[in-house]
VEXKOLDO-276831 format. One record per residue: residue number from 1; residue in three letters; y, z, x of N, C-alpha, C in turn. Coordinates in pm, 1 decimal, always signed. Example, Ala and Ser with C-alpha at 12.3 -4.5 7.8 and 13.67 -1.06 7.14 Angstrom:
VEXKOLDO-276831
+-----+------+----------+----------+----------+----------+----------+----------+----------+----------+----------+
!  nr ! rest !  n.north !     n.up !   n.east ! ca.north !    ca.up !  ca.east !  c.north !     c.up !   c.east !
+-----+------+----------+----------+----------+----------+----------+----------+----------+----------+----------+
!   1 !  ALA !   -569.0 !   +780.0 !  +1319.0 !   -450.0 !   +780.0 !  +1230.0 !   -330.0 !   +780.0 !  +1320.0 !
!   2 !  SER !   -225.0 !   +708.0 !  +1285.0 !   -106.0 !   +714.0 !  +1367.0 !     +3.0 !   +787.0 !  +1290.0 !
+-----+------+----------+----------+----------+----------+----------+----------+----------+----------+----------+
//
This chain:
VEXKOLDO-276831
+-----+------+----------+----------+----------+----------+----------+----------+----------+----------+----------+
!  nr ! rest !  n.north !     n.up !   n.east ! ca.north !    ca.up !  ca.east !  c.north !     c.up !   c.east !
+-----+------+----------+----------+----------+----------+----------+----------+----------+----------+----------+
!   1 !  UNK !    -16.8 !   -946.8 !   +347.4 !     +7.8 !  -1061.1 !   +434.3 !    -10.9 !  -1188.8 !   +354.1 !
!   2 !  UNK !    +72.0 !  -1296.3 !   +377.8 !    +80.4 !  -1417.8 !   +302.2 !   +124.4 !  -1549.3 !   +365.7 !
!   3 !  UNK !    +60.9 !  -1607.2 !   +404.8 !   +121.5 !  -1778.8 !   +441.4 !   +107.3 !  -1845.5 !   +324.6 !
!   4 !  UNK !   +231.7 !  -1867.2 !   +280.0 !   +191.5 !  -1981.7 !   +168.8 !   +177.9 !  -2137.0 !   +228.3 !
!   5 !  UNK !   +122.6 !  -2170.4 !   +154.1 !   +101.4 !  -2331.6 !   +118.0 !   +206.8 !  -2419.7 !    +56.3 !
!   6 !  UNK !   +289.7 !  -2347.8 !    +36.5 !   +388.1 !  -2473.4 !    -56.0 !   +497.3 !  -2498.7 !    +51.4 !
!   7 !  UNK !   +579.4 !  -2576.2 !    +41.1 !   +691.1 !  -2646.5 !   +100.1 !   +751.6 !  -2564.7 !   +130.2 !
!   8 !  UNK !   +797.0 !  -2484.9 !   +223.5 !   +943.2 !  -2400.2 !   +288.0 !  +1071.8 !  -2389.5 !   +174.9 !
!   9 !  UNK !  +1054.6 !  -2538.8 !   +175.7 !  +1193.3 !  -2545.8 !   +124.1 !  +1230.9 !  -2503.6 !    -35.7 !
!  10 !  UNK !  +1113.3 !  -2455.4 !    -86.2 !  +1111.2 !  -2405.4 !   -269.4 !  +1070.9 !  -2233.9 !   -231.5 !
!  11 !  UNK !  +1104.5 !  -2176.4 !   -111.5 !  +1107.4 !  -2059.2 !   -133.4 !  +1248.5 !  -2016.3 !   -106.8 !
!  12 !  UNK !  +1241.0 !  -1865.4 !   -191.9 !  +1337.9 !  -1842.3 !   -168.4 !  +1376.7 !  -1714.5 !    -15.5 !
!  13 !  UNK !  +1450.3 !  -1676.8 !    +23.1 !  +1547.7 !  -1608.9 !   +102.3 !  +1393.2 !  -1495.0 !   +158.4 !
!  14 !  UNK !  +1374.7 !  -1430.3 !    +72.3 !  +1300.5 !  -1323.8 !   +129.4 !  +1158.3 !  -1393.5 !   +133.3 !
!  15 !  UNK !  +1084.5 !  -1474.5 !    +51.2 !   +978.3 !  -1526.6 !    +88.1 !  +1003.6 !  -1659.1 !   +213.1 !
!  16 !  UNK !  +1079.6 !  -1702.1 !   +216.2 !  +1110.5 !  -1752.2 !   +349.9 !  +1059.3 !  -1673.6 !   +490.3 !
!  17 !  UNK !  +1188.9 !  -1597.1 !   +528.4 !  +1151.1 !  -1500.5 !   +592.3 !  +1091.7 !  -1417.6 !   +659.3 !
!  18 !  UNK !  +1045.8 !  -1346.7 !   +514.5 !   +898.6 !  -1258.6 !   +515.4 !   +746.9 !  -1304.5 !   +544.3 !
!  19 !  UNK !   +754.0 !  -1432.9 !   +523.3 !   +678.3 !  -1553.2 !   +592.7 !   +647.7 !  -1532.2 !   +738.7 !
!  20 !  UNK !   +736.1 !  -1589.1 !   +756.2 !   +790.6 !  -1599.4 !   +903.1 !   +754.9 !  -1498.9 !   +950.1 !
!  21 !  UNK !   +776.2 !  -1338.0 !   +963.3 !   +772.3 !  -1230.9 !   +965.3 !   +559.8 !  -1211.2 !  +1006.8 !
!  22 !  UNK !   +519.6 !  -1282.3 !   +899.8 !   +389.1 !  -1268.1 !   +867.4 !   +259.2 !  -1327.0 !   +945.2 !
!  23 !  UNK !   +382.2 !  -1485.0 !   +955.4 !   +288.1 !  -1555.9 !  +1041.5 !   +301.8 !  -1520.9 !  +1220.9 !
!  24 !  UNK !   +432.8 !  -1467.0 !  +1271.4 !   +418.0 !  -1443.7 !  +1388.0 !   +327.9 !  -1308.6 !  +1383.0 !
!  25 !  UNK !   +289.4 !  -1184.5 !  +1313.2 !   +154.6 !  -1139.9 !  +1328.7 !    +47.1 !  -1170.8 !  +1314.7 !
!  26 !  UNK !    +33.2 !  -1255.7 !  +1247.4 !   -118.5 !  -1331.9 !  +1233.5 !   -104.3 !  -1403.8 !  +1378.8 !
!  27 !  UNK !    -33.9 !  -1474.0 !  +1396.9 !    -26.4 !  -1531.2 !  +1533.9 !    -70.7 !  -1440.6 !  +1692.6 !
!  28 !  UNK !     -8.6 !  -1341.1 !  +1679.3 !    -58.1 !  -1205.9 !  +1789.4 !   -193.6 !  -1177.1 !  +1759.2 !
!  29 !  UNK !   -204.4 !  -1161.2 !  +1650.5 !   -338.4 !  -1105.6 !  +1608.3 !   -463.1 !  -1204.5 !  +1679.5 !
!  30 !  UNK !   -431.8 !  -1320.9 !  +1601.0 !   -574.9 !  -1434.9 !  +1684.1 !   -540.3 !  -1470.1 !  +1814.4 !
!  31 !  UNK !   -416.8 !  -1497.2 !  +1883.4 !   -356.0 !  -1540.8 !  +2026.2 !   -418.0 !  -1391.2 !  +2146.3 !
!  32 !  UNK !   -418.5 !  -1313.6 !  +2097.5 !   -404.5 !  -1202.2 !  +2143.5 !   -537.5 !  -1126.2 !  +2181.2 !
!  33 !  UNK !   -599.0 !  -1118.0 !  +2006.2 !   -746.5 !  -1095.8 !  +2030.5 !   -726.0 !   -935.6 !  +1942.6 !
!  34 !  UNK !   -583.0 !   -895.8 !  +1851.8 !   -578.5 !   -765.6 !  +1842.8 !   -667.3 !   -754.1 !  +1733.3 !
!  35 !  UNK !   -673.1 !   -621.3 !  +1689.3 !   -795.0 !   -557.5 !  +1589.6 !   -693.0 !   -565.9 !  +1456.3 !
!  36 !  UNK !   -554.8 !   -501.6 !  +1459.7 !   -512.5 !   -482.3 !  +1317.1 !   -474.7 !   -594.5 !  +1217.2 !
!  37 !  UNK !   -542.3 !   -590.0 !  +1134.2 !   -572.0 !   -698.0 !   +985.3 !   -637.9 !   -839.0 !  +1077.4 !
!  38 !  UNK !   -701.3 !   -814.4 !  +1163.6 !   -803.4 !   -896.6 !  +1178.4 !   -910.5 !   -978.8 !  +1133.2 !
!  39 !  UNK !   -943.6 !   -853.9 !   +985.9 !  -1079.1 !   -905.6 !   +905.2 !   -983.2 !   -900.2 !   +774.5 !
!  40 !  UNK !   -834.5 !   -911.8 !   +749.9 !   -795.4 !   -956.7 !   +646.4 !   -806.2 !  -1123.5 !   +574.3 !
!  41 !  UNK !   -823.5 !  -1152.8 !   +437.8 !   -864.8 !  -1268.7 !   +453.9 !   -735.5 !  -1375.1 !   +472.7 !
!  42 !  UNK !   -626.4 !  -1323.6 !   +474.0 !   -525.2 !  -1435.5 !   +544.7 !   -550.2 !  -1451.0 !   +670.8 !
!  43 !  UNK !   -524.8 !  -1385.0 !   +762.3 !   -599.5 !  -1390.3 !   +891.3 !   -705.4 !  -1443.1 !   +944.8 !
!  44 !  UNK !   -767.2 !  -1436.6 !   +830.3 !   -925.3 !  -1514.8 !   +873.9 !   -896.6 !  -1646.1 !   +845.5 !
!  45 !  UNK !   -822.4 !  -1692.1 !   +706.4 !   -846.5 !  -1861.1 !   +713.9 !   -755.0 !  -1938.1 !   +812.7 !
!  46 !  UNK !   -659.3 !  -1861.8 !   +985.3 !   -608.6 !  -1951.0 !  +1036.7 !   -723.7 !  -1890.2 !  +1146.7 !
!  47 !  UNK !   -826.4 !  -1820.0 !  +1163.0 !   -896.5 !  -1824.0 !  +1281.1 !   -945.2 !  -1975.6 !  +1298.7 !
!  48 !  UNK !   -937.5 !  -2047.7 !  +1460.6 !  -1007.8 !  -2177.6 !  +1470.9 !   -879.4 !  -2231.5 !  +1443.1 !
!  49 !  UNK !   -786.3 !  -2240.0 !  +1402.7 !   -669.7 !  -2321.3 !  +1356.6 !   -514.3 !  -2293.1 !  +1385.1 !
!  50 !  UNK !   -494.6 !  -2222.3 !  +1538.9 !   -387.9 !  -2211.1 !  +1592.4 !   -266.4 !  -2321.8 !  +1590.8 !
!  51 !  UNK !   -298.2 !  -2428.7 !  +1614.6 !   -271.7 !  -2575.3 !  +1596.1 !   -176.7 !  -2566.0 !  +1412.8 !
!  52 !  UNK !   -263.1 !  -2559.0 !  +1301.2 !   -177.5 !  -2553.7 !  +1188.4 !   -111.7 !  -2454.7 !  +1172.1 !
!  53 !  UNK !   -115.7 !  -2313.1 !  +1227.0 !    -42.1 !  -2240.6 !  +1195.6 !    +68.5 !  -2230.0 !  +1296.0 !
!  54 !  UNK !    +76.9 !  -2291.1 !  +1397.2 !   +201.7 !  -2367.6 !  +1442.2 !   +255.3 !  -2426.2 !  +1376.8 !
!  55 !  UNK !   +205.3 !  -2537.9 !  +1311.0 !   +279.2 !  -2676.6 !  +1229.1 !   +321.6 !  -2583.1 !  +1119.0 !
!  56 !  UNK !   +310.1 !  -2492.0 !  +1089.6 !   +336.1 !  -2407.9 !   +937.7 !   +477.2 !  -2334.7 !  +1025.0 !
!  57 !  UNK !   +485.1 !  -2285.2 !  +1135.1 !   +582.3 !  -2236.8 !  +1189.1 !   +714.3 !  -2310.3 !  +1186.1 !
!  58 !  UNK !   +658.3 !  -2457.9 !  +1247.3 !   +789.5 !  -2516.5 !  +1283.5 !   +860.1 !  -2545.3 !  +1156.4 !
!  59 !  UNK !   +761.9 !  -2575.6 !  +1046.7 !   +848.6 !  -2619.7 !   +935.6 !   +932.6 !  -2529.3 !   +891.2 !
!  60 !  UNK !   +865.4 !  -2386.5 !   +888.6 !   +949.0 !  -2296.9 !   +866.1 !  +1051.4 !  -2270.1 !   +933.2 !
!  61 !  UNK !  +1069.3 !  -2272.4 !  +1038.2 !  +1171.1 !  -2290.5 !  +1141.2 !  +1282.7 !  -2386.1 !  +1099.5 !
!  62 !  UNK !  +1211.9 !  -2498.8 !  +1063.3 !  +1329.4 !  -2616.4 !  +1027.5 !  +1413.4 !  -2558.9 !   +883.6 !
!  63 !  UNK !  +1352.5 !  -2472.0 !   +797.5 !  +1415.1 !  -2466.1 !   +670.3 !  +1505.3 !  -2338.5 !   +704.7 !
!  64 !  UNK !  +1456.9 !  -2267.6 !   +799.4 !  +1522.4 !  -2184.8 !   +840.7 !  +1690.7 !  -2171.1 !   +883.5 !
!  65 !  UNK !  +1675.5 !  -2349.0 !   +936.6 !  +1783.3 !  -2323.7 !  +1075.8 !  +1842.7 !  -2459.5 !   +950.5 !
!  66 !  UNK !  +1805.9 !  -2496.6 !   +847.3 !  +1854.7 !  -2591.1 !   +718.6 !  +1965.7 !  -2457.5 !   +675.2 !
!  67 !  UNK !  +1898.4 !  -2312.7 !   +647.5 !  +1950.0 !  -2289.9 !   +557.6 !  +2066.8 !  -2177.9 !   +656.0 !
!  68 !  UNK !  +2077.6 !  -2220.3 !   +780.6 !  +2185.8 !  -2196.4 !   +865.6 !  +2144.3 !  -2080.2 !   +914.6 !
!  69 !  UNK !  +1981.5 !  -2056.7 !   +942.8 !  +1959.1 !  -1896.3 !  +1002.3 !  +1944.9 !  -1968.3 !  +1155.4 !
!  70 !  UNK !  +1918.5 !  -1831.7 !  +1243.6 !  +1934.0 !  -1842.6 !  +1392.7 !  +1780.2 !  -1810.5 !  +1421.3 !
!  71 !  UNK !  +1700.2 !  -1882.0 !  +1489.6 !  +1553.1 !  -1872.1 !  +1494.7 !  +1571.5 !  -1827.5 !  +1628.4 !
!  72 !  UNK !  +1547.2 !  -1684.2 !  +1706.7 !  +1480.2 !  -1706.6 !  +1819.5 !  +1363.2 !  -1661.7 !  +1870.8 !
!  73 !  UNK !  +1245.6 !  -1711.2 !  +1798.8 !  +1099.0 !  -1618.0 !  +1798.2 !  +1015.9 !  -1719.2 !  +1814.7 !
!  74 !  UNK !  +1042.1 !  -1850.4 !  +1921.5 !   +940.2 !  -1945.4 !  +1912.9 !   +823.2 !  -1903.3 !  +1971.8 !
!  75 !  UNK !   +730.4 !  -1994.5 !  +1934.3 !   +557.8 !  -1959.9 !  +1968.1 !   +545.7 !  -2040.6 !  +2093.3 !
!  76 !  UNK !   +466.7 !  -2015.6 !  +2147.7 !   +385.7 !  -2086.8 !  +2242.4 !   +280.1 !  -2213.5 !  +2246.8 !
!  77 !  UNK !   +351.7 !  -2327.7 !  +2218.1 !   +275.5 !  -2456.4 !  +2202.8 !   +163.5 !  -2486.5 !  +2258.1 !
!  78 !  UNK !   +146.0 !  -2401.5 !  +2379.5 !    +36.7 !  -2399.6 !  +2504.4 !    -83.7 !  -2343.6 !  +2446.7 !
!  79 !  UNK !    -99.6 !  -2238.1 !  +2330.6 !   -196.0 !  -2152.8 !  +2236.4 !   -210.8 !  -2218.4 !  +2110.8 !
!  80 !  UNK !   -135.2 !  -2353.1 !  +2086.4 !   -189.4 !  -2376.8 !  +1916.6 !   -283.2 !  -2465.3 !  +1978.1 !
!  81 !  UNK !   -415.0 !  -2424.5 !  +1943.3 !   -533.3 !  -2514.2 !  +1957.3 !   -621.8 !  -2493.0 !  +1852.4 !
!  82 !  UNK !   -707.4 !  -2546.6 !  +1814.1 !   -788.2 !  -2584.8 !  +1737.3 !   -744.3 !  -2716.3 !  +1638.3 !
!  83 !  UNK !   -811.2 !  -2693.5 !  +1483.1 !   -756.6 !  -2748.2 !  +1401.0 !   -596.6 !  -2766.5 !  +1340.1 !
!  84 !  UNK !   -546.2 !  -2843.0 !  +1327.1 !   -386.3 !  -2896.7 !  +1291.0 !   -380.8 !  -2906.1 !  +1123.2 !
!  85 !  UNK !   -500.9 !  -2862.4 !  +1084.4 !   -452.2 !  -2867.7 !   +936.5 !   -554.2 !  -2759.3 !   +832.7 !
!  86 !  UNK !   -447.0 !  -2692.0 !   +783.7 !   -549.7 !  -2625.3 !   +682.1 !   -591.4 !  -2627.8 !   +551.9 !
!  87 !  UNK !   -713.4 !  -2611.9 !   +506.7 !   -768.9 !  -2649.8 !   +397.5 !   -822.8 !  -2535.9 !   +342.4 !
!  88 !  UNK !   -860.0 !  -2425.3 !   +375.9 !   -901.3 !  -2336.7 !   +311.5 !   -765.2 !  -2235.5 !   +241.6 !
!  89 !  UNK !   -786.7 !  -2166.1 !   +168.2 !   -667.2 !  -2140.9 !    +74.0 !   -771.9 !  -1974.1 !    +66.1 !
!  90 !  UNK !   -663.1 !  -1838.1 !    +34.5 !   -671.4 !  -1729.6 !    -48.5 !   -693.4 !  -1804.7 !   -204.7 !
!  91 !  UNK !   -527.5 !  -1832.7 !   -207.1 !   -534.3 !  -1858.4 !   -374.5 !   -510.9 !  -2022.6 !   -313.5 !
!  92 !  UNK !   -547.3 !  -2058.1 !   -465.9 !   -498.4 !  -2219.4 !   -469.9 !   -357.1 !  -2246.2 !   -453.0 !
!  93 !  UNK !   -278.2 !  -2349.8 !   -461.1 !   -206.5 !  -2363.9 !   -403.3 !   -108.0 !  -2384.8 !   -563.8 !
!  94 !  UNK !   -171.3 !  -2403.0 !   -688.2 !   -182.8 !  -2369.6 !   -797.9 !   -144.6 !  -2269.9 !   -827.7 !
!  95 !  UNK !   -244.1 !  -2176.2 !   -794.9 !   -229.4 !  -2013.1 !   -849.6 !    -92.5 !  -1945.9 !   -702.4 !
!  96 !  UNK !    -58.4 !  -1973.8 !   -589.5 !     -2.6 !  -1984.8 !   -509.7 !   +157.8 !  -2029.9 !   -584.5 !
!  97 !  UNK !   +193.9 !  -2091.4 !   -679.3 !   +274.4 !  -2141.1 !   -796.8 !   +273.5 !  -2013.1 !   -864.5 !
!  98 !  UNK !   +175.4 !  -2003.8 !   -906.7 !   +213.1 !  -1927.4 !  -1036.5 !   +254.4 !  -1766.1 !   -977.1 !
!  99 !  UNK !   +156.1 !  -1753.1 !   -873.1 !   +195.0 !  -1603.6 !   -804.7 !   +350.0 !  -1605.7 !   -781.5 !
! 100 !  UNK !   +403.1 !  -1692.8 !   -710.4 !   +581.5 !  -1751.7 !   -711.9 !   +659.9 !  -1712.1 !   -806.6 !
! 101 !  UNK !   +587.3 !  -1763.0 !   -943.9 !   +690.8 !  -1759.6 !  -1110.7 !   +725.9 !  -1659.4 !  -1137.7 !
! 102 !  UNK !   +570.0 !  -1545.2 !  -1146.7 !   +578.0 !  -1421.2 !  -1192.1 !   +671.1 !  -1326.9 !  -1067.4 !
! 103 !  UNK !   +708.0 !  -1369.7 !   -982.4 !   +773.3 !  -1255.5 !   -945.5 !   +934.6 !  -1264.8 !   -968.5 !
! 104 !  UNK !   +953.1 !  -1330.1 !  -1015.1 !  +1095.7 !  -1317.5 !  -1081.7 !  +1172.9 !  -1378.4 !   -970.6 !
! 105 !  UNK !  +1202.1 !  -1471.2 !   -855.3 !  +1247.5 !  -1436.5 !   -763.6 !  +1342.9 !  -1580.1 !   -723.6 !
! 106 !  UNK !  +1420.8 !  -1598.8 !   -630.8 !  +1508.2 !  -1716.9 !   -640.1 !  +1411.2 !  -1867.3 !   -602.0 !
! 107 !  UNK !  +1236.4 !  -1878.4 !   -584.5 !  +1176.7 !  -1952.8 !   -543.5 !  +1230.5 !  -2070.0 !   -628.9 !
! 108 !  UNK !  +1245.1 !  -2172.5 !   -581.8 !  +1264.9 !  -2297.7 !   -674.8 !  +1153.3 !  -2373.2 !   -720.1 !
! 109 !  UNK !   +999.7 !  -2291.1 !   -826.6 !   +927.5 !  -2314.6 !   -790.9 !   +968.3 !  -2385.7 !   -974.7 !
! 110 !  UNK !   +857.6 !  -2475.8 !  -1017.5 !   +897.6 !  -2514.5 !  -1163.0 !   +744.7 !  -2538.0 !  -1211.5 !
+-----+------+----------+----------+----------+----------+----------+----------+----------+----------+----------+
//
């Protein structure tokens, strides 16, 4: 599981996506109250912070529907509560770069 930190718009096609993909389970998971990857540590740094991992949605959403995809998996604005911004990180946002480079992949990361 992975939310990155960097801009939407310097990933590529499948990390886009697969994003997306990632954050609407993390989203069930804390909205919900479910058990699976609960005590994973992506999961853990949006507990308390429904609120940013919305704002991480919509952007994705916007690069989404930029890069002419059809979004219909919106969240529930009524459940993003807490904090609106996140600061705690897996990797840095640095090493979050470099994890990008090494995978060979269309990210427009430099």
């Amino acid at each position: 599981m992975r939310i990155w930190d960097i801009s939407p718009k310097y990933l590529c096609r499948s990390h886009l996506l697969g994003e997306h993909r990632e954050l609407h389970a993390i989203w069930i998971i804390l909205s919900k109250n479910k058990k699976g990857y609960s005590r994973h540590p992506e999961t853990l740094r949006w507990k308390g912070k429904l609120k940013a991992l919305y704002v991480r949605h919509e952007k994705l959403v916007l690069e989404m529907q930029r890069r002419g995809y059809r979004h219909l998996s919106p969240l529930d604005k009524r459940q993003a509560k807490g904090i609106a911004r996140q600061t705690q990180y897996v990797d840095s946002i640095k090493q979050q770069r470099i994890i990008l480079l090494q995978k060979k992949c269309n990210c427009k990361i430099s």
